[in-house]
VOPAGU-2260 file (C-alpha; in pm, 1 decimal, decimal comma):
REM VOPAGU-2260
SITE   aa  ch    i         X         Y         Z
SITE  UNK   A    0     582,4    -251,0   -1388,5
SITE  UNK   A    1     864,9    -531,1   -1309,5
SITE  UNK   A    2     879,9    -598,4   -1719,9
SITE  UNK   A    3     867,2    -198,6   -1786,7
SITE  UNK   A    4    1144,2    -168,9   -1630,3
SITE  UNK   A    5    1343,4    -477,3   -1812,3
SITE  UNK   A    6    1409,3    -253,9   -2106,2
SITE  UNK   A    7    1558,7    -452,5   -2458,5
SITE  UNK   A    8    1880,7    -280,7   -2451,6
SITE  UNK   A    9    1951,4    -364,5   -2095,4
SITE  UNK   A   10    1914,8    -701,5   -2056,2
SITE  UNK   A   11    1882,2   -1037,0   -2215,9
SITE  UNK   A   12    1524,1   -1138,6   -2376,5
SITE  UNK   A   13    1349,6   -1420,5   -2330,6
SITE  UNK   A   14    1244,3   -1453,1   -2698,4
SITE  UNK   A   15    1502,7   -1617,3   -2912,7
SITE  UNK   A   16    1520,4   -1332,9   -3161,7
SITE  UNK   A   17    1663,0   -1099,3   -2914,9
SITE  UNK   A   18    2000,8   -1118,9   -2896,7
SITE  UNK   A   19    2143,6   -1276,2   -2570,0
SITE  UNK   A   20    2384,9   -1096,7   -2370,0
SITE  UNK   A   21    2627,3   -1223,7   -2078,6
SITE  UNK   A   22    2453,1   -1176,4   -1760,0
SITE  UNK   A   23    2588,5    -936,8   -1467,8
SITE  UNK   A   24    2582,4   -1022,2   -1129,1
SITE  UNK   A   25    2453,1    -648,0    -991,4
SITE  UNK   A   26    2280,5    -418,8   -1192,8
SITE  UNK   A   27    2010,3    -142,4   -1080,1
SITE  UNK   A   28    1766,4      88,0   -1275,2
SITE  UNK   A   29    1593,1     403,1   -1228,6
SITE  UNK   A   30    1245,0     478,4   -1454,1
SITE  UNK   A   31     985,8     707,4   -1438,4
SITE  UNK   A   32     667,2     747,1   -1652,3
SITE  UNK   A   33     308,2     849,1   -1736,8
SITE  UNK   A   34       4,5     651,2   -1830,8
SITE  UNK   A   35    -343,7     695,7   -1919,8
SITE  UNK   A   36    -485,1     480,6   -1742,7
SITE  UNK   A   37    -328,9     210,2   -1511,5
SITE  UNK   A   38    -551,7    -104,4   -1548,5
SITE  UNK   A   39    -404,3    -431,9   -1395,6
SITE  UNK   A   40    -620,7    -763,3   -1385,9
SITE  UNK   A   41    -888,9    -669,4   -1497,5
SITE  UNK   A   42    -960,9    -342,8   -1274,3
SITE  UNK   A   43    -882,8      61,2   -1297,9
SITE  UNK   A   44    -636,8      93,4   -1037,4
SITE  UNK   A   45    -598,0     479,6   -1063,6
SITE  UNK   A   46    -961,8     463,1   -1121,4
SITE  UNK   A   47    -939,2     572,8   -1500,1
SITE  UNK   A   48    -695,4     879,2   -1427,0
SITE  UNK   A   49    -360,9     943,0   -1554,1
SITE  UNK   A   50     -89,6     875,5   -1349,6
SITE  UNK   A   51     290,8     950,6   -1284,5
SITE  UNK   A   52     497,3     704,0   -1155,4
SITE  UNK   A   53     910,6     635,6   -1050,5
SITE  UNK   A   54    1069,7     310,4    -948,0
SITE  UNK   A   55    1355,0     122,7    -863,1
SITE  UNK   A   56    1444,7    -228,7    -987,2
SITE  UNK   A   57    1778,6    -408,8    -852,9
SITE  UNK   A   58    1898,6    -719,6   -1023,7
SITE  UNK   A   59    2093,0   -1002,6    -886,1
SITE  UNK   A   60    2270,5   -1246,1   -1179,6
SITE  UNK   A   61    1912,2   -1123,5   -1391,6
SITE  UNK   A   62    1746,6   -1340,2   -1166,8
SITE  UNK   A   63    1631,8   -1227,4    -887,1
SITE  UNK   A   64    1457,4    -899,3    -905,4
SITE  UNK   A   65    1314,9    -628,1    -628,6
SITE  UNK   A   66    1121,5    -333,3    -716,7
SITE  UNK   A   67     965,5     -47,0    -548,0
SITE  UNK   A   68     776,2     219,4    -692,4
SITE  UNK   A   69     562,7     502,2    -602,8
SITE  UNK   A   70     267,5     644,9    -816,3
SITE  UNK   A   71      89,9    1033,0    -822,9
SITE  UNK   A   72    -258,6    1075,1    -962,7
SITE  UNK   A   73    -246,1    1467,6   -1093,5
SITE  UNK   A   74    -622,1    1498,5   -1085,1
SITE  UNK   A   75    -618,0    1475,0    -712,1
SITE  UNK   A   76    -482,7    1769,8    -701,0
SITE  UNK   A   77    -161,5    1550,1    -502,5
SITE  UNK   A   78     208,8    1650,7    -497,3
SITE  UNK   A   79     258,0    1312,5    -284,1
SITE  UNK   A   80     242,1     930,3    -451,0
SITE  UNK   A   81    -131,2     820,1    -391,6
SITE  UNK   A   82      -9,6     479,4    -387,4
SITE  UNK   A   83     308,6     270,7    -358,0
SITE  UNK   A   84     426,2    -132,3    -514,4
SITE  UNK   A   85     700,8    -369,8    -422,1
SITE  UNK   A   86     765,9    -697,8    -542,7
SITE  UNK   A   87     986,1    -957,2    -556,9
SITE  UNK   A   88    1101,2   -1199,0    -875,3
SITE  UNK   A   89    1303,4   -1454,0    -937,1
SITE  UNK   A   90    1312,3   -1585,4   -1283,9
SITE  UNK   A   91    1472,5   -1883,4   -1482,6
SITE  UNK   A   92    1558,3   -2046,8   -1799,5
SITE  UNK   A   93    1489,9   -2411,0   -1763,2
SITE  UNK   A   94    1559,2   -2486,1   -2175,6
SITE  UNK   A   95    1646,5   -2282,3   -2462,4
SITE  UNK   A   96    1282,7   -2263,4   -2516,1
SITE  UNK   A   97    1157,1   -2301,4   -2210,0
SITE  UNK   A   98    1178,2   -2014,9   -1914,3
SITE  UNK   A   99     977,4   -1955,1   -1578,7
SITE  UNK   A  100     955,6   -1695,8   -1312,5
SITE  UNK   A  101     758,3   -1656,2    -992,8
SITE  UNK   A  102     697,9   -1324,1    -819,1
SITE  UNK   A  103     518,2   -1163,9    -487,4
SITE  UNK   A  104     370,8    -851,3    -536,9
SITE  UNK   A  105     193,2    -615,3    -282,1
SITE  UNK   A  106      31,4    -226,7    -386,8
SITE  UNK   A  107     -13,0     -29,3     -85,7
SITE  UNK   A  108    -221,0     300,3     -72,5
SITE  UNK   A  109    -239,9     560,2     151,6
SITE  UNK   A  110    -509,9     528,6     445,8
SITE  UNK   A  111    -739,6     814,5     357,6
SITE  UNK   A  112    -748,5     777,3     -26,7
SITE  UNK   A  113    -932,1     398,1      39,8
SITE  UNK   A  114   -1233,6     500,3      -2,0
SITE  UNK   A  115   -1161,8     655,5    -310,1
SITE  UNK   A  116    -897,5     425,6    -500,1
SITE  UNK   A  117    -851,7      93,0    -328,2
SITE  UNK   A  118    -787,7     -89,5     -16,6
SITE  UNK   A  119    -360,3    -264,7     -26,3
SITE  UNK   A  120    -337,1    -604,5    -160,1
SITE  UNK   A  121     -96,8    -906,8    -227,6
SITE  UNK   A  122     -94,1   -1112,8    -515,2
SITE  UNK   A  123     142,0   -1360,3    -652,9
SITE  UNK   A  124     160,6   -1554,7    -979,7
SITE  UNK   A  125     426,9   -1815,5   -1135,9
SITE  UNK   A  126     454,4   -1795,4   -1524,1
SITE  UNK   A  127     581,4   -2008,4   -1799,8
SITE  UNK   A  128     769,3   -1853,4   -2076,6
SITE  UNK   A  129     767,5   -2068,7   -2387,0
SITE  UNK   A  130     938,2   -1973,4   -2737,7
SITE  UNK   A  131     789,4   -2055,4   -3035,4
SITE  UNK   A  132    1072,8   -1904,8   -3221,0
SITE  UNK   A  133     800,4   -1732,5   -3462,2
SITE  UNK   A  134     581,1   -1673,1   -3105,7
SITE  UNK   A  135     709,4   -1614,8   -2732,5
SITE  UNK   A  136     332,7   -1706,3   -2499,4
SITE  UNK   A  137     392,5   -1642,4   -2129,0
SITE  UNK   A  138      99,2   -1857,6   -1935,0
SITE  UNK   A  139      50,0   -1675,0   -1601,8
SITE  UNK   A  140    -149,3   -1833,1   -1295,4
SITE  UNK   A  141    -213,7   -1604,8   -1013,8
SITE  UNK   A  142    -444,0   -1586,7    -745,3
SITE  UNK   A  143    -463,0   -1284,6    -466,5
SITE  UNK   A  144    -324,6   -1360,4     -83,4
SITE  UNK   A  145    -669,3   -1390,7     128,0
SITE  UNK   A  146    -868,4   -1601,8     307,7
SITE  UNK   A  147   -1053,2   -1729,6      20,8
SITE  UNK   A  148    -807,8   -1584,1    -300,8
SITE  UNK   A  149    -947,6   -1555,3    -661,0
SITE  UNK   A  150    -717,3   -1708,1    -898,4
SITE  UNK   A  151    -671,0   -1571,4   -1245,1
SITE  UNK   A  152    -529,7   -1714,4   -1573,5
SITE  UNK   A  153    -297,8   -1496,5   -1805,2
SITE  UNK   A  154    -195,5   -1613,2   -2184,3
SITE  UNK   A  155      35,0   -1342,2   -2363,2
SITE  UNK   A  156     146,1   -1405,1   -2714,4
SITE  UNK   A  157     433,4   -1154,3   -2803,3
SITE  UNK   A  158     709,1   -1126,2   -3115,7
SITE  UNK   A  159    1020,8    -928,8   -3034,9
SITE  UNK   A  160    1183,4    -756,4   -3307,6
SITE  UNK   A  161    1493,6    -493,0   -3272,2
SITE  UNK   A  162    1640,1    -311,7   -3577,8
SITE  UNK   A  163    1993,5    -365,4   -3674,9
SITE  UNK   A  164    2247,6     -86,8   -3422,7
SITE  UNK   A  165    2249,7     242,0   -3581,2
SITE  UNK   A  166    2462,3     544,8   -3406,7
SITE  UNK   A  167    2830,1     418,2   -3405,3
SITE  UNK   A  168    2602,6      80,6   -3311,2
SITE  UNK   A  169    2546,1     210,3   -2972,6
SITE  UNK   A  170    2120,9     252,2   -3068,8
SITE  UNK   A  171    1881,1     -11,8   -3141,3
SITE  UNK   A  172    1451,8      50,0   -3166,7
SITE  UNK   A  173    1267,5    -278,4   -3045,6
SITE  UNK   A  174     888,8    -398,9   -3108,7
SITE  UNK   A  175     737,9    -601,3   -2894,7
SITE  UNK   A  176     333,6    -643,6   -3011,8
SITE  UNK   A  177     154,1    -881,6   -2812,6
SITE  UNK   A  178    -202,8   -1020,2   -2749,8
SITE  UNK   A  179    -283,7   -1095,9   -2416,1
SITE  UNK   A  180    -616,2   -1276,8   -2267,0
SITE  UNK   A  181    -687,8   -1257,0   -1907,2
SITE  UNK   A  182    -923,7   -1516,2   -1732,0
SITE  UNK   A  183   -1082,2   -1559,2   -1399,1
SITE  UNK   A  184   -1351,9   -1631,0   -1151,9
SITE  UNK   A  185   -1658,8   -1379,0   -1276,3
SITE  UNK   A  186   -1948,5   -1333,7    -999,0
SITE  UNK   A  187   -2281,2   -1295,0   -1160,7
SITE  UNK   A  188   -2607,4   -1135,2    -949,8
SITE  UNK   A  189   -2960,8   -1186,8   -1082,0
SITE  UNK   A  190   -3261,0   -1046,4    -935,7
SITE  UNK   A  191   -3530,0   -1187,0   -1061,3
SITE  UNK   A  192   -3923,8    -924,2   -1020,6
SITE  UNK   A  193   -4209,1   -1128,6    -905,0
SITE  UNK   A  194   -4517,9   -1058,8    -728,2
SITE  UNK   A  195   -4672,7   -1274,8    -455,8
SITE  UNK   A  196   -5084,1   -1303,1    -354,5
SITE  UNK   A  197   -5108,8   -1282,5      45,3
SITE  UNK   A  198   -5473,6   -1352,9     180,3
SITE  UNK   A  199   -5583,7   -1284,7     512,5
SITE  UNK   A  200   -5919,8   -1390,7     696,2
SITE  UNK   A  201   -6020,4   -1188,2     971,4
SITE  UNK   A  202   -6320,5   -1306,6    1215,4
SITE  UNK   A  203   -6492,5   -1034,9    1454,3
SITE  UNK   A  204   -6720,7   -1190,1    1733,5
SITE  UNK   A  205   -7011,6    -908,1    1844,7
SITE  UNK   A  206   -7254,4   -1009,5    2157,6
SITE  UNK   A  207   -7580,8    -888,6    2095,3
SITE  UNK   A  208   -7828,6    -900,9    2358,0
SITE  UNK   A  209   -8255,0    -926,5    2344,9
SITE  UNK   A  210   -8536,9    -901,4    2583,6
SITE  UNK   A  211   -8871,9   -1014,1    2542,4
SITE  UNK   A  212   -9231,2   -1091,4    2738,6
SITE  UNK   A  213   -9316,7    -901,7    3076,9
SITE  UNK   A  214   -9575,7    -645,7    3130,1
SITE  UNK   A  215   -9799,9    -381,0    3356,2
SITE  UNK   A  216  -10171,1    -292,5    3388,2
SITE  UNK   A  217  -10446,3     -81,0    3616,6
SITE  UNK   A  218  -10792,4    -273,6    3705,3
SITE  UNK   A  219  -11098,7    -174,3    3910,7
SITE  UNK   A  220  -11288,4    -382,5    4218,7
SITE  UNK   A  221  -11600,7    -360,7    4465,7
SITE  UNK   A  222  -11611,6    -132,3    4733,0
SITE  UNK   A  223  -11765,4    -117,2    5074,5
SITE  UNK   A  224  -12031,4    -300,6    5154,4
SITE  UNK   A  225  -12273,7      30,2    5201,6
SITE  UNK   A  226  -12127,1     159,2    4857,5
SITE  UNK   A  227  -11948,3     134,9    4513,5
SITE  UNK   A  228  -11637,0     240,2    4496,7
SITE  UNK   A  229  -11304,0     234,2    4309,4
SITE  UNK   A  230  -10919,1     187,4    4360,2
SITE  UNK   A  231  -10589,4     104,2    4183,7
SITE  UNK   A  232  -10493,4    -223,6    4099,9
SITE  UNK   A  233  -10165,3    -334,7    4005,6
SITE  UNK   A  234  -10004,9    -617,0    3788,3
SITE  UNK   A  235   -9627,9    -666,6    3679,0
SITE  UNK   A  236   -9483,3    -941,7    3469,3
SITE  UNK   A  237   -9062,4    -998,1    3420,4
SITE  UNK   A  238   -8956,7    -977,8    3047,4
SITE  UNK   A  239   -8700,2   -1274,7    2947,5
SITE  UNK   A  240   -8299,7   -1152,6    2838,2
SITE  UNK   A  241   -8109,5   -1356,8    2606,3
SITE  UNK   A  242   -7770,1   -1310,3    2483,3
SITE  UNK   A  243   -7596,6   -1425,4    2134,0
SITE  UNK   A  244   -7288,6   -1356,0    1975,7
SITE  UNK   A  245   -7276,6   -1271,1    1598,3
SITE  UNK   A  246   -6955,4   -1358,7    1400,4
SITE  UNK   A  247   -6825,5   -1237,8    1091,3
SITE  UNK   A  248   -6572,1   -1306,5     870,4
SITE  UNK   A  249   -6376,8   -1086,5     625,6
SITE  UNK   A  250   -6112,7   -1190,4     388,3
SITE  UNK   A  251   -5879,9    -933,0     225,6
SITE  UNK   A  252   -5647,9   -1048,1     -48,0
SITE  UNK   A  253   -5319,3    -872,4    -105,3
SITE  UNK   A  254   -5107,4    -867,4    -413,0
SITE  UNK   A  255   -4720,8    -741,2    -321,0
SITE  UNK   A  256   -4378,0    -735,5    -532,8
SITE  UNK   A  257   -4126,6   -1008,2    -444,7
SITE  UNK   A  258   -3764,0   -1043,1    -513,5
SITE  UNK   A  259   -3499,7   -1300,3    -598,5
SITE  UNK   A  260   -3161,5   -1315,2    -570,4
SITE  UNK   A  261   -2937,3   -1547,7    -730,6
SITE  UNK   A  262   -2580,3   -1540,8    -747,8
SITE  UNK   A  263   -2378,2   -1749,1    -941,2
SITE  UNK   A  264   -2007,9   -1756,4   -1008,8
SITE  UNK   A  265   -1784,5   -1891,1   -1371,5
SITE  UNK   A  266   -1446,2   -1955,8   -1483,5
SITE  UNK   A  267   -1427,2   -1747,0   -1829,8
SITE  UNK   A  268   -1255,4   -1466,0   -2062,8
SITE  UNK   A  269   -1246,8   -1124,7   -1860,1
SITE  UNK   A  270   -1027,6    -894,2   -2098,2
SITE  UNK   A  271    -857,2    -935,3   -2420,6
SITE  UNK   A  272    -570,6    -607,7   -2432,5
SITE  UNK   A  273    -406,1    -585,8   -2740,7
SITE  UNK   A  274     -51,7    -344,0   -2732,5
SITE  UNK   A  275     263,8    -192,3   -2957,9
SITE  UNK   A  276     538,5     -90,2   -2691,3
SITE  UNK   A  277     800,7      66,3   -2909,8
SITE  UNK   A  278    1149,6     146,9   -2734,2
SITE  UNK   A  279    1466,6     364,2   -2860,6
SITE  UNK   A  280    1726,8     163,2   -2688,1
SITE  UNK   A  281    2106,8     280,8   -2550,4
SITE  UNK   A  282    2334,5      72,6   -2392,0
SITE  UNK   A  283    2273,3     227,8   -2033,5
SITE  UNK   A  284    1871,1     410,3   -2112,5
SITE  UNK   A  285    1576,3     313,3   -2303,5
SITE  UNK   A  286    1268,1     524,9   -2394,4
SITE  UNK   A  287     951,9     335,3   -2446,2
SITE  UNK   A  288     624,1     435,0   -2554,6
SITE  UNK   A  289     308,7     198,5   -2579,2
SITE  UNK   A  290     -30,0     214,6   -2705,2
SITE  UNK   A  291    -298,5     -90,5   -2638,5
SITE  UNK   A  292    -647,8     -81,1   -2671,5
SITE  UNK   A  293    -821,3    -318,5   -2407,2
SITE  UNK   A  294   -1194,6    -484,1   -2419,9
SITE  UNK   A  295   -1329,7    -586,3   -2126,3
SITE  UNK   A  296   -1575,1    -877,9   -2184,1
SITE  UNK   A  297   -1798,3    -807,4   -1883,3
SITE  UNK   A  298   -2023,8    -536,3   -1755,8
SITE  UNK   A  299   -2097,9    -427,8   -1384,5
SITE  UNK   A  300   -2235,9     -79,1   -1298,0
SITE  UNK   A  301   -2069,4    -137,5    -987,9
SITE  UNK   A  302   -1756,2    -148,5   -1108,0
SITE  UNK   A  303   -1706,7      52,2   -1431,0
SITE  UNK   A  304   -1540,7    -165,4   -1753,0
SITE  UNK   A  305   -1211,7      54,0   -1836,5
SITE  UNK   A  306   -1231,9     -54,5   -2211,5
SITE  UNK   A  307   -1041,6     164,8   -2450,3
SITE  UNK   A  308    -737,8     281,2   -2546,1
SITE  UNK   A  309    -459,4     357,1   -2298,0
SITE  UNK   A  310    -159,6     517,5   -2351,1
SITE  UNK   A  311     234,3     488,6   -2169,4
SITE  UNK   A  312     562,5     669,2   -2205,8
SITE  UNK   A  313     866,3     572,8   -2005,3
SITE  UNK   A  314    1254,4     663,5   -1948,1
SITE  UNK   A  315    1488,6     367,0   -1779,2
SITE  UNK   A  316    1828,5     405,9   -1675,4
SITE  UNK   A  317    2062,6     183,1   -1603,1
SITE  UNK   A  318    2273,0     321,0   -1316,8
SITE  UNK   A  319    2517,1      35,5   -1280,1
């Protein structure tokens, strides 16, 4: 947002083509626009909806830069900003061909949208600005303010061209086309399916017990003297109880799925975004419009790639 609103007419370029102008000690701008899509770094910010935006840039000598802006998603059906940025800049030339600028940036968003868009953030990054008179490559390093912050690697190759001033010389149209490769820290998750063969031996102890020998029986025997005669006899024997224990053992086999996690993290190419920006320059407005298409070079169903083409159009004025 800082460079949208450092429209070609307004102030001096970086790129050697551009043709310098004498810089001024205050200056502030006003812009508003809409976009597509706002992707930053690699990530949907207005999670793939179009977006309205207005900010505020004040500039100290061209140097020293602070911005503010606040940002409406439509499709939330929101007549407030859903979000808000500010950030500070300072930038300088250190050659002719050599330039470099270092900025703090923080996006805040409203407590109850969160869930839905994103929690606030800081970042900051320091860039080099080299001119290959045919080329202008800005090399960007960055990394997020946390605990443990991600860095991130920028490389933008741009060429700046303006057509001669037309209108009594007050107009000028600018092209700026550019190629820009983003790299960072990408997390990778692998689960890897596998099955695993549990056996288990179970051993059951029964007591069982067993009797054996004993006995009973009736006899006869004399009688009296003066007769025969008959009467009960009686015998009785104890059997013999013995107790054992029986054991038995089973074994059951079991055959369940497993899983693996493995997570592994890589320095590499994230995005390449290729863009036109096209502005109608004044000497106190510009009106830009920019198409880029951008590839994202990784896939996570977590986080949906926002490859494709997205779309800008912006007004800047130049108050004083």
């Amino acid at each position: 947002m800082l460079l949208l609103l450092m429209p070609a007419g307004l102030i001096a370029q970086s790129d050697t083509t551009a043709t310098a102008t004498r810089a001024e000690r205050h200056a502030f701008f006003a812009g508003a626009g809409y976009g597509s899509n706002m992707v930053y770094l690699g990530s949907t910010i207005s999670q793939n909806q179009p977006y309205l935006y207005g900010a505020a840039t004040y500039s100290l000598f061209e140097k020293l830069y602070l911005t503010g802006g606040a940002f409406n998603l439509p499709n939330l059906s929101r007549s407030d900003p859903a979000f808000y940025s500010a950030s500070i800049s300072f930038s300088q030339d250190i050659f002719k061909w050599l330039d470099m600028s270092a900025g703090l940036y923080r996006y805040m968003v409203k407590p109850e949208l969160t869930d839905t868009l994103f929690g606030s953030f800081n970042y900051a990054d320091v860039t080099l600005g080299i001119d290959w008179k045919i080329l202008y490559t800005e090399v960007t390093c960055g990394a997020f303010v946390m605990k443990e912050p991600p860095a991130y690697l920028q490389v933008k190759n741009s060429r700046y061209f303006e057509t001669p001033a037309f209108l009594r010389k007050k107009a000028t149209v600018s092209f700026q086309p550019y190629v820009n490769l983003l790299f960072g820290t990408l997390g990778t998750t692998q689960i890897f399916e596998g099955t695993e063969i549990i056996t288990t031996t179970n051993t059951y102890s029964t007591p069982v017990t067993i009797t054996s020998g004993g006995g009973s029986g009736t006899g006869s025997g004399p009688g009296s003297s003066q007769g025969q005669g008959q009467g009960p006899g009686n015998s009785s024997t104890p059997g013999t109880t013995t107790t054992t224990t029986t054991t038995v053992t089973e074994t059951i086999t079991t055959e369940i799925p497993t899983y693996n996690t493995v997570y592994s993290e890589k320095f590499s190419m994230l995005e390449v975004e290729l863009g036109l920006p096209v502005a109608f320059n004044l000497s106190n407005m510009s009106l830009e419009a920019e198409v880029s298409y951008l590839h994202t070079l990784f896939n996570d169903p977590a986080w949906p790639s926002p490859s494709g083409f997205i779309f800008s159009f912006s007004a800047i004025m130049k108050l004083f």
